[in-house]
VEXBA-904714 format. One record per residue (C-alpha): z negated, x negated, y negated; residue in three letters. Coordinates in steps of 0.02 Angstrom, whole numbers. Last residue first. Example, Ala and Ser with C-alpha at 12.3 -4.5 7.8 and 13.67 -1.06 7.14 Angstrom:
residues 2
      Z      X      Y type
   -357   -684     53  ser
   -390   -615    225  ala
end
This chain:
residues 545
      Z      X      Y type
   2013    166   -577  unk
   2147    219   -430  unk
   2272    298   -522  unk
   2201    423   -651  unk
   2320    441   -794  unk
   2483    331   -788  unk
   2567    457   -642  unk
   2541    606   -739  unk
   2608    742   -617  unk
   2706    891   -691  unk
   2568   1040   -675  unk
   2617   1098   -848  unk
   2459   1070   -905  unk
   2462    897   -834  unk
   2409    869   -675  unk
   2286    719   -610  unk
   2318    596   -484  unk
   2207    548   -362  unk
   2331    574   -222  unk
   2238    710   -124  unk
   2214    813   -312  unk
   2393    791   -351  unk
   2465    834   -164  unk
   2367    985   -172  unk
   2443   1046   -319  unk
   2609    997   -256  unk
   2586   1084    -92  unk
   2532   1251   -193  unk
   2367   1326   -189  unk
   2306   1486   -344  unk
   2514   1510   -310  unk
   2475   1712   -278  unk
   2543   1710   -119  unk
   2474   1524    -75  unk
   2304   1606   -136  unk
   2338   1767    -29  unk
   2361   1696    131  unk
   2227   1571    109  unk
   2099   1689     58  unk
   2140   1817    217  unk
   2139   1671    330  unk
   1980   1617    278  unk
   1890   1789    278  unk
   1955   1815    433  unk
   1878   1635    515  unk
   1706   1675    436  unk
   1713   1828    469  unk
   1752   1797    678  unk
   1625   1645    675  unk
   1481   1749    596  unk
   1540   1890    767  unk
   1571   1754    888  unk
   1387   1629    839  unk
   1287   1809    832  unk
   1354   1859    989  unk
   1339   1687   1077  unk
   1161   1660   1004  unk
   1087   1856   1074  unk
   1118   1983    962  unk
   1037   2011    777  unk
   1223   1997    695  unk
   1283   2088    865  unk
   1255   2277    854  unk
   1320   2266    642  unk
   1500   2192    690  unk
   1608   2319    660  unk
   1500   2354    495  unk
   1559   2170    421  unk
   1756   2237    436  unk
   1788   2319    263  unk
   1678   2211    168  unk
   1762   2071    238  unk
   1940   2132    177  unk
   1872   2175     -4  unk
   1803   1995    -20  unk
   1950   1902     45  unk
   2061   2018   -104  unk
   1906   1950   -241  unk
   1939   1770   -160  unk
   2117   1799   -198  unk
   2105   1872   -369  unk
   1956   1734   -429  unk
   2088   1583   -376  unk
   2243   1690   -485  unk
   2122   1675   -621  unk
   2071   1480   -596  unk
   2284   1446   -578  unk
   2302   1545   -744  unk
   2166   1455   -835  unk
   2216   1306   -770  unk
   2395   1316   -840  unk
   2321   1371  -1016  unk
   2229   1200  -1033  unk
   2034   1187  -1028  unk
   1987   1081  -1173  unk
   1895    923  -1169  unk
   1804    790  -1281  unk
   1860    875  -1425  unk
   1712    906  -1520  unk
   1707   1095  -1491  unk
   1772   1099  -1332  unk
   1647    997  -1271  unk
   1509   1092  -1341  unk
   1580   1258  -1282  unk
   1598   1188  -1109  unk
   1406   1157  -1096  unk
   1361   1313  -1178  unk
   1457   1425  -1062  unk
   1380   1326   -934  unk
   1219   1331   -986  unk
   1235   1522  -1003  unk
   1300   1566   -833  unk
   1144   1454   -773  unk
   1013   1552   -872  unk
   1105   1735   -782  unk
   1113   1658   -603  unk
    891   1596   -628  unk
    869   1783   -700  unk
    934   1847   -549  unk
    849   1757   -411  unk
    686   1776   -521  unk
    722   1953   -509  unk
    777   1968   -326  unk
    594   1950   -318  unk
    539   2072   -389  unk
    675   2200   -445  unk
    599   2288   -586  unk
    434   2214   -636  unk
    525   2037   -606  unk
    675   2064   -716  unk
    589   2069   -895  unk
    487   1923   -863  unk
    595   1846   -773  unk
    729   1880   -880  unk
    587   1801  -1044  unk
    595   1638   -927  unk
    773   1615   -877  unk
    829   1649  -1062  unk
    685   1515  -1132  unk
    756   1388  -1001  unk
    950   1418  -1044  unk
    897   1351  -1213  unk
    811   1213  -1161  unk
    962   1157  -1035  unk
   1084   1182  -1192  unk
    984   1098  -1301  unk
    963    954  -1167  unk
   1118    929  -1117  unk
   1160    902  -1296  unk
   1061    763  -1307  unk
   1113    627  -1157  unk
   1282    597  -1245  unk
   1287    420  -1154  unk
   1480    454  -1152  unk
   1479    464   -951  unk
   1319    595   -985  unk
   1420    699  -1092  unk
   1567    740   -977  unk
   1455    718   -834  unk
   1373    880   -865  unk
   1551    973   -845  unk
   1570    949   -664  unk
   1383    995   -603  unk
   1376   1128   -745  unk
   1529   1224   -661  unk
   1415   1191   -484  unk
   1276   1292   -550  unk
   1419   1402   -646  unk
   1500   1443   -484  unk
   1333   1461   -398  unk
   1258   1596   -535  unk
   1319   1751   -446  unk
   1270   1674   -276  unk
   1067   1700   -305  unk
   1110   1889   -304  unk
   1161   1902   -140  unk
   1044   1780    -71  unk
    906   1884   -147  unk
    958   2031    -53  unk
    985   1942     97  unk
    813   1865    107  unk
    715   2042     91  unk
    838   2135    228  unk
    802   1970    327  unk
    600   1971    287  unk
    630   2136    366  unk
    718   2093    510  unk
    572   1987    574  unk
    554   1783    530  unk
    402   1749    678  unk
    504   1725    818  unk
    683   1765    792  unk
    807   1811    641  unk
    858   1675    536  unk
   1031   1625    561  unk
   1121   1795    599  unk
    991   1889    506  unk
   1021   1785    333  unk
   1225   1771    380  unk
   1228   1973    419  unk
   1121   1996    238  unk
   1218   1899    127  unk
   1387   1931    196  unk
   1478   2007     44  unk
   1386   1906    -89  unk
   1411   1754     26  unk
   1587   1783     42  unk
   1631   1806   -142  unk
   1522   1648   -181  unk
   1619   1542    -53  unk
   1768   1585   -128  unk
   1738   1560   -263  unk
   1664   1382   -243  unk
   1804   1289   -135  unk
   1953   1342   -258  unk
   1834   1335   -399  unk
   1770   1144   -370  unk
   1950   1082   -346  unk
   2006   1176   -536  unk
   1844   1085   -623  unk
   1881    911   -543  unk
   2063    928   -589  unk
   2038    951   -762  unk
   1902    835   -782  unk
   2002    698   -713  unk
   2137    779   -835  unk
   2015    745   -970  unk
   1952    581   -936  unk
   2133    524   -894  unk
   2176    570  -1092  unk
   2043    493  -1165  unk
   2072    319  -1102  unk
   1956    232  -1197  unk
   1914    109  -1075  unk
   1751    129  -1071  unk
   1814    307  -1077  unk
   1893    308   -936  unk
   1763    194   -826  unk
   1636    314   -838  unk
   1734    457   -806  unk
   1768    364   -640  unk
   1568    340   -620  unk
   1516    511   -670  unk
   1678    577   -565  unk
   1619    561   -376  unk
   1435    618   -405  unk
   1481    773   -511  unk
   1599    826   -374  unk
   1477    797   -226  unk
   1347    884   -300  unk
   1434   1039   -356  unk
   1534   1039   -183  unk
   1448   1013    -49  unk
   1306   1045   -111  unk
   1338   1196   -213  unk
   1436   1264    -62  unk
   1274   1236     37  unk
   1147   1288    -72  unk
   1176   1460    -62  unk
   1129   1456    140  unk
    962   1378     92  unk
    922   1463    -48  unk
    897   1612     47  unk
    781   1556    167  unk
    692   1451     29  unk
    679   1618    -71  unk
    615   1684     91  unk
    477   1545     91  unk
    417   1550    -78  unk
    410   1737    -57  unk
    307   1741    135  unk
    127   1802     39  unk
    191   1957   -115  unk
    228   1908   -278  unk
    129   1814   -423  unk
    183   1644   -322  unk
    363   1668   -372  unk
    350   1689   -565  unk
    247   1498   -544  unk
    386   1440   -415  unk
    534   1480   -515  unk
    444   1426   -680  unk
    434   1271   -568  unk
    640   1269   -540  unk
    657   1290   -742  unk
    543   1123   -773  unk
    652   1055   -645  unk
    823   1091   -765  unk
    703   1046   -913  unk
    660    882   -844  unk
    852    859   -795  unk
    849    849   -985  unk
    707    791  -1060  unk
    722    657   -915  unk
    894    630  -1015  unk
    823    592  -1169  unk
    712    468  -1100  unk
    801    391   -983  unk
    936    322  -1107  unk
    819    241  -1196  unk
    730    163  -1044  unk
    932     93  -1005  unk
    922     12  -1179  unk
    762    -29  -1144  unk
    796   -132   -973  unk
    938   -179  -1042  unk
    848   -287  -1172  unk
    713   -339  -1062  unk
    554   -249  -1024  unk
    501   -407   -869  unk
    411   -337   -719  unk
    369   -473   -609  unk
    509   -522   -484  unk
    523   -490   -298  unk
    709   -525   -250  unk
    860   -396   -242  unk
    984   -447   -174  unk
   1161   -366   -191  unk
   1327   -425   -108  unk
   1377   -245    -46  unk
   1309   -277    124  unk
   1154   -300     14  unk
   1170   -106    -43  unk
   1209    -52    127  unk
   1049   -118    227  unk
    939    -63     52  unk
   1040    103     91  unk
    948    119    249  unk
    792     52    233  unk
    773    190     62  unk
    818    322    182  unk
    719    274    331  unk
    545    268    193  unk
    595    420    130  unk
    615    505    314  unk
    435    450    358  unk
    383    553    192  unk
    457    711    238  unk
    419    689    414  unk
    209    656    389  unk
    229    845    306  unk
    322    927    438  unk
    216    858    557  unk
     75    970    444  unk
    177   1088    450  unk
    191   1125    622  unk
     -2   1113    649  unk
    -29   1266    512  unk
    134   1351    616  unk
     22   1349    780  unk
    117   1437    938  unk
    282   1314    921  unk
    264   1311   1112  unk
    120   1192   1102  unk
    172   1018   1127  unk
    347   1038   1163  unk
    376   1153   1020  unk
    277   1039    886  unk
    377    883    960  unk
    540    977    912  unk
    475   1032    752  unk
    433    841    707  unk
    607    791    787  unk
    703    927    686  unk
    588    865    493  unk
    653    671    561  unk
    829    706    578  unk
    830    837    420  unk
    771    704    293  unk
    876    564    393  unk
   1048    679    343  unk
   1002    627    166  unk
   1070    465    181  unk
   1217    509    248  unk
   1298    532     43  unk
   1216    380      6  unk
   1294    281    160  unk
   1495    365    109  unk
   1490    326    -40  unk
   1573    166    -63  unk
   1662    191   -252  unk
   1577     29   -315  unk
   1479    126   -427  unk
   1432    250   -263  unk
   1350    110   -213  unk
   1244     35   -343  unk
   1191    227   -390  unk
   1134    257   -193  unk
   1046     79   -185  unk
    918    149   -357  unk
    928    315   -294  unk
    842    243   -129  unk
    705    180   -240  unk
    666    366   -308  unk
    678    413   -131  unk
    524    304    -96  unk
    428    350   -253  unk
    440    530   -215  unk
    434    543    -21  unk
    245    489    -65  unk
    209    677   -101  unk
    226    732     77  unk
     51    684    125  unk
    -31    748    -15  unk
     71    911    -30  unk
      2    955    152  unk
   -169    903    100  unk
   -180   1010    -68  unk
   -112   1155     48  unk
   -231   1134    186  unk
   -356   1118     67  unk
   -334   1303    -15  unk
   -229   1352   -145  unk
   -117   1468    -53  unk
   -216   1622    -69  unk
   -132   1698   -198  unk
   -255   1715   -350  unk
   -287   1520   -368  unk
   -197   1516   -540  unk
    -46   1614   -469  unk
    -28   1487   -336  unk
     80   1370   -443  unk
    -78   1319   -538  unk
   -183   1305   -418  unk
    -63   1183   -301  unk
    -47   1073   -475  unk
   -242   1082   -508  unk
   -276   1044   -306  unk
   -146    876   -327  unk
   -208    792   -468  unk
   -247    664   -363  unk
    -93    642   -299  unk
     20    648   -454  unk
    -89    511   -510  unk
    -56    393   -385  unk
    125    447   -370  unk
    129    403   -553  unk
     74    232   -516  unk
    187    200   -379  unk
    335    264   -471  unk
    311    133   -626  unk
    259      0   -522  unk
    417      7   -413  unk
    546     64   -553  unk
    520   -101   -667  unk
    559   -237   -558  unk
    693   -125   -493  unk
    751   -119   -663  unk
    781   -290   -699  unk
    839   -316   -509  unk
    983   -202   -533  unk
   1032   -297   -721  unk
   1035   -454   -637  unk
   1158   -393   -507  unk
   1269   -311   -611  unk
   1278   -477   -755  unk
   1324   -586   -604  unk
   1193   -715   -564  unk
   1244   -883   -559  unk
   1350   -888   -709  unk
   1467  -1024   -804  unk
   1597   -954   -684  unk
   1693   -900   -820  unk
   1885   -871   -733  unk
   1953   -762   -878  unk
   1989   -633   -754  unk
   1810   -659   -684  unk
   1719   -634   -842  unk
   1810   -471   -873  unk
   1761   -421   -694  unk
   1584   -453   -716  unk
   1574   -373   -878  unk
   1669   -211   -794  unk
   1526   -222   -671  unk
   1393   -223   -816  unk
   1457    -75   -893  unk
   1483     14   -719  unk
   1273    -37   -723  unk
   1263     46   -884  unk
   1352    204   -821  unk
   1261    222   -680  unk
   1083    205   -745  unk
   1062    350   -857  unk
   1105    472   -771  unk
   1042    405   -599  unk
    884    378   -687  unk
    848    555   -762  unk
    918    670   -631  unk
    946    621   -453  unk
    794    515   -467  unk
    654    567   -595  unk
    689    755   -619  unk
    794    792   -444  unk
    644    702   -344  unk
    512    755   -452  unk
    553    916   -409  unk
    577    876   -224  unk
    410    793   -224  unk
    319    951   -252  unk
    423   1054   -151  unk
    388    996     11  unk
    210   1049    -36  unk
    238   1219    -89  unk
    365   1256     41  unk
    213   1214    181  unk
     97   1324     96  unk
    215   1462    107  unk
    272   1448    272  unk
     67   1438    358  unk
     38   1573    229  unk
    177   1701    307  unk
    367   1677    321  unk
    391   1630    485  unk
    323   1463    532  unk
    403   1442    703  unk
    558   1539    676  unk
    578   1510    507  unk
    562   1328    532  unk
    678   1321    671  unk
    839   1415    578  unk
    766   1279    439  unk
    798   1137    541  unk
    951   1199    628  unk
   1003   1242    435  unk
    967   1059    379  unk
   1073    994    522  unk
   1196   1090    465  unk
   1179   1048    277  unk
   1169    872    326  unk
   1320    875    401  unk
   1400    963    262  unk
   1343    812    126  unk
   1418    696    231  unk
   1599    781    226  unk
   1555    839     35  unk
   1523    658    -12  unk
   1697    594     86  unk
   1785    739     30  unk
   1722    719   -135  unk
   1789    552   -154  unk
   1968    594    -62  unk
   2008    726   -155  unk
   1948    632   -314  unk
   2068    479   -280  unk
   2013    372   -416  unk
end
């Protein structure tokens, strides 16, 4: 597989959304602010998000990719030996088997998820203390909460896809969200100026769950130009259909404990001050970008490929897939983490600033942006080396290391909150990840499944030198540009624009310096071939599987 190439295409798609999910947000801060109006609005968009990443992205993507790889490398075994005994390929009998299944299942639970509604808002609003418990939150999470079951469909088409290495429509998919949340903030400006943020949201709201219902027409388009159909069928618990509820179940333990993690988030968040839920969004927002881009993208591109390595018990390609995956994810993601430390509170101002988001929810945003991006190397670190286990159907140990990280994140909030606030639950969510990751790799390390060679080492440590040198130089420059972070758009597009384009030259100078990027390093990764610790290219390892 030609990773370079993979996560480019992911990333690519994945960056477009990100902009158009920063116009949308640059619009919701302006128009909401970060008042009651902002905070209610978070609460409910969050709901189905955490369901989203638990059910979805998490549990049944886990689970389901590698059997259904299983079932394509069935169908090609059968077709090299020329059985055409079949009328229904073993791939596409296993998709409807489970679709069969999914539909009830998610409508049900959105059923119940919905009615239960006013305890879950309660709950999250410091047990009704904050003020955000009200009906117009319960409604606002109402209407958003069918999102769930229809982007729990799409992950269904997005999983079929990406395991015939066709990405490119799941990774666009998510660009929809931000189309239709823009055009409902548009409407709300024509209509009244942007003047009544409770309005806003509530178009906000009806977006969310228009925009699951476009993303799940969409890749049900792509998924039959694939060659899939997927007819009506009563639900039917087949063999597969357990063997893939077996896998599930483990691993909704744990993404469940990842999400489980993200409401502790919420619940520590709600005992502060009106406008947090909605600066940590802010903040999140601009740290989630690199992790998108790249954490996501990475650990999308290689569960299937890693997959189809050790089905094939080609250890050795596994681990120099894994290898190259970590070693392209740290030469985008330090970076990226050194600048955003640096430039946390110009990027916040320069993006946010306006209307109803004032300078001071800036100063507030920026600090916990700055201490959100000492965990997003080991966010996106757990992104790579998750699928390590999951591509084994080792769905266990990311568990006890997700539980474990859990109990950390909660007793630092705890302990961190009294003293910093809310750049305490920012903190204490950067220290939990650090650990899972440490964890993570220990485990493989441990049984053998990989170990980081000496070569990467040196190329990941000459990688932290020159984004630590790219650092120094931006911190030496960001006052010259102080008057015009807050300035009018051009000034605040030239003077972002100017770091952004220093920073970068000042990284890339020094990395090809330091030899942290070489042309035959780079040559590797862009022709899917994987180094060995030597850097002498492996030309049997990854190919094109």
């Amino acid at each position: 597989m030609n990773l370079l190439k993979a996560t480019g295409t992911i990333g690519g798609l994945t960056m477009v959304s990100r902009l158009f999910g920063f116009v949308r947000d640059i619009l919701i801060a302006r128009i909401l602010g970060a008042g009651l109006a902002a905070d209610a609005w978070q609460l409910a968009f969050q709901m189905p998000n955490i369901f989203r990443r638990l059910f979805a992205e998490g549990a049944f993507s886990i689970a389901f990719v590698p059997l259904f790889n299983g079932k394509l490398a069935e169908d090609e075994a059968n077709a090299k030996l020329g059985d055409t005994s079949r009328k229904t390929s073993a791939a596409q009998k296993f998709a409807t088997e489970v679709l069969s299944i999914f539909v009830p299942v998610l409508v049900f639970f959105t059923i119940i998820m919905m009615l239960a509604m006013p305890w879950i808002i309660w709950l999250f609003d410091d047990f009704g203390q904050g003020g955000r418990s009200g009906d117009y939150s319960v409604t606002l999470a109402r209407i958003a909460f069918p999102y769930l079951a229809l982007i729990s469909i799409t992950t269904l088409f997005s999983g079929i896809l990406n395991s015939l290495s066709r990405f490119a429509a799941a990774a666009f998919a998510p660009v929809l969200l931000n189309i239709c949340m823009i055009t409902a903030l548009i409407y709300s400006l024509i209509e009244d100026g942007g003047t009544n943020p409770r309005q806003t949201a509530y178009y906000l709201a009806f977006a969310v769950a228009t925009s699951g219902l476009l993303q799940m027409l969409w890749l049900y388009y792509w998924a039959r130009r694939a060659g899939f159909r997927f007819p009506i069928k009563l639900p039917r618990l087949t063999q597969d259909v357990r063997e893939l509820g077996m896998l599930i179940l483990p691993a909704t333990f744990g993404a469940g404990i990842y999400q489980i993690s993200r409401a502790v988030d919420l619940f520590f968040l709600g005992q502060l001050n009106e406008g947090s839920f909605s600066i940590m969004a802010y903040a999140d927002r601009l740290n989630q970008l690199p992790l998108g881009i790249i954490g996501i993208a990475l650990g999308t591109a290689i569960l299937p490929a890693l997959s189809r390595f050790i089905a094939k018990a080609d250890h050795k390609g596994a681990s120099h897939l894994q290898s190259n995956a970590i070693e392209l994810a740290m030469l985008l993601t330090l970076p990226a983490s050194f600048a955003l430390f640096v430039l946390s509170c110009p990027l916040v101002a320069a993006f946010f600033v306006g209307g109803n988001f004032t300078v001071g929810n800036a100063t507030i945003a920026g600090a916990v942006l700055s201490t959100l991006v000492v965990g997003l190397p080991a966010y996106v670190l757990i992104k790579v080396l998750v699928p390590g286990f999951f591509a084994r159907k080792d769905t266990r140990t990311p568990v006890i290391t997700a539980g474990i990280s859990l109990v950390i994140n909660i007793i630092l909030n705890i302990v961190l909150i009294p003293i910093l606030g809310i750049a305490g639950v920012a903190l204490a969510g950067a220290v939990s990840a650090w650990s899972n990751t440490i964890m993570l790799y220990a485990m493989l390390h441990y049984r053998a499944h990989y170990r980081i060679p000496m070569a990467l080492i040196l190329r990941l440590a000459r990688i932290t030198l020159s984004a630590a040198f790219m650092a120094g130089v931006l911190r030496f420059i960001l006052p010259y540009g102080l008057p015009y972070y807050t300035g009018d758009t051009l000034e605040r597009v030239i003077s972002i624009a100017a770091l952004v384009v220093i920073g970068g030259i000042a990284y890339l100078l020094t990395a090809l310096i330091s030899g942290a990027i070489s042309r035959e390093r780079i040559a590797i990764l862009m022709k899917g071939r994987s180094g060995s610790a030597d850097n002498s290219p492996e030309p049997s390892q990854t190919g094109n599987g």
